[in-house]
Backbone as numpy.savetxt, mean C-alpha at the origin, in Angstrom:
# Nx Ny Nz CAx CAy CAz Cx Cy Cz
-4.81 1.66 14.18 -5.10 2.28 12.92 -5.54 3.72 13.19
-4.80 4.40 12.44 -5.29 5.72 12.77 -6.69 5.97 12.30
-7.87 7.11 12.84 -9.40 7.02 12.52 -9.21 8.32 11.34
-7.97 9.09 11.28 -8.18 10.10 10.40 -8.12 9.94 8.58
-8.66 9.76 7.69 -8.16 9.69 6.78 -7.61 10.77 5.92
-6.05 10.53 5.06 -5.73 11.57 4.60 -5.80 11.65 3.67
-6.18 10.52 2.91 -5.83 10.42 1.21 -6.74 8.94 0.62
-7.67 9.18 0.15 -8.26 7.89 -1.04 -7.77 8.15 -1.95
-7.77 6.95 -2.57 -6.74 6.89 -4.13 -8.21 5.57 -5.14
-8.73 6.46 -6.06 -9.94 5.66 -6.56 -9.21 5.32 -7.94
-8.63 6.24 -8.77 -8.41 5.75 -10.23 -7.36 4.74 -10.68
-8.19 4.28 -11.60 -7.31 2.86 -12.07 -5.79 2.69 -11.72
-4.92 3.93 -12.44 -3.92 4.16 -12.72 -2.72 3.88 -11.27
-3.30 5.11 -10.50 -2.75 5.11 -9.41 -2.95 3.94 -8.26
-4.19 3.69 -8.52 -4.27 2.04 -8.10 -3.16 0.94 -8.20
-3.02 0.89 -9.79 -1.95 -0.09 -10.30 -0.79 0.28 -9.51
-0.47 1.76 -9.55 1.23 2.26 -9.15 1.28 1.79 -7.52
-0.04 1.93 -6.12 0.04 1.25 -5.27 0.44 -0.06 -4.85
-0.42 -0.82 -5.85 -0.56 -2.26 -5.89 0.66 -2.88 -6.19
1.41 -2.08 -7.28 2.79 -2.96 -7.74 3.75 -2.51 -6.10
3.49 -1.12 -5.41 4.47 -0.68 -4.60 4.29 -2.22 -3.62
3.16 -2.09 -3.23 2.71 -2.85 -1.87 3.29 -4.71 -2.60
2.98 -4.86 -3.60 3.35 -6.76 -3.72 5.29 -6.60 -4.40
5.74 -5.93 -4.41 7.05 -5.84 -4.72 7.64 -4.81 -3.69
7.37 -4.69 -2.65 8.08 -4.15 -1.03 8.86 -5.21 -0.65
9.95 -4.57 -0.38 10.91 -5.11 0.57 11.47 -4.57 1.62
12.51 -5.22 2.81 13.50 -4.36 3.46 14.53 -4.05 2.80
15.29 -3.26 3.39 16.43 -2.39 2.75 17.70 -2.03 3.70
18.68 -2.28 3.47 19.66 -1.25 4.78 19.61 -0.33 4.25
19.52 0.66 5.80 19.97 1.58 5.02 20.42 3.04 6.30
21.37 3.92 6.08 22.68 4.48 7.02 21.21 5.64 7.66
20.19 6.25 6.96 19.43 7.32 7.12 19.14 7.29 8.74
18.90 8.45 9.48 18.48 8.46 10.43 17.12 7.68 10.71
17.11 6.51 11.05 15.58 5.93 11.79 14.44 7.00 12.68
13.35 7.10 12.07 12.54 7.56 12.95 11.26 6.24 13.02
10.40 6.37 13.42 9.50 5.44 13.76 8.25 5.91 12.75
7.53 5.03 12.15 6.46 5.51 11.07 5.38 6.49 12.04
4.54 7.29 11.14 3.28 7.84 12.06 2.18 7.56 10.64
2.26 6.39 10.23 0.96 6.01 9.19 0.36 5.15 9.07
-0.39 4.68 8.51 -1.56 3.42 8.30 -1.21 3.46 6.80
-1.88 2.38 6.16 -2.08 1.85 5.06 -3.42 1.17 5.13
-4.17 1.35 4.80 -5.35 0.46 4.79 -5.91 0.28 2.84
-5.99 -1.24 2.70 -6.15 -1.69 1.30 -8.03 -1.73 1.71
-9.05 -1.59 0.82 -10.06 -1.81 0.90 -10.39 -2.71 -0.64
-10.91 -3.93 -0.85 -11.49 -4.24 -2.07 -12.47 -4.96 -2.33
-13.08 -4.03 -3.93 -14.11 -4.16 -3.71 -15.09 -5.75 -3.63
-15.91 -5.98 -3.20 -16.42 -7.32 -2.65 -16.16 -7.75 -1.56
-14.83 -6.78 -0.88 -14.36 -7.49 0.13 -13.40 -7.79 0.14
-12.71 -8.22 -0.46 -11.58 -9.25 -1.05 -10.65 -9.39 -2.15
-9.54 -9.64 -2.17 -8.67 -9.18 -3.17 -8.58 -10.42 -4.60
-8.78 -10.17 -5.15 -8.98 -10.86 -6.49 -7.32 -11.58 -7.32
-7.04 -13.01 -6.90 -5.66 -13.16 -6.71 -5.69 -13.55 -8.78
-4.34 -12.57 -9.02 -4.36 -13.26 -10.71 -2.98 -14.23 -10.58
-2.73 -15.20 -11.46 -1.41 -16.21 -11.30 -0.80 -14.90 -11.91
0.69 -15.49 -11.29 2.03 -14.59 -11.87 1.91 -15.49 -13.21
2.69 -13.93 -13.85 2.90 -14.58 -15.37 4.51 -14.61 -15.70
């Protein structure tokens, strides 16, 4: 994990737009030149723990 941080994301909104990215990710083909990632993702929530709602 990288120790640098580059970016917190606190408001609701942009929260939601993460949250849908990260539980509706997939793989993909795809022709683009491959390079290798240079990032982290780290989820933090609050209590600890992620608060599961049923699909609707």
């Amino acid at each position: 994990m990288n120790q640098v941080l580059f970016l917190s994301i606190n408001d609701r909104q942009s929260i939601k737009v993460f949250e849908k990215a990260i539980k509706t990710a997939s793989n993909q083909k795809s022709d683009v030149n491959k390079t290798k990632h240079d990032y982290d993702v780290m989820v933090v929530y609050e209590g600890g723990f992620p608060i599961l709602k049923p699909r609707s």
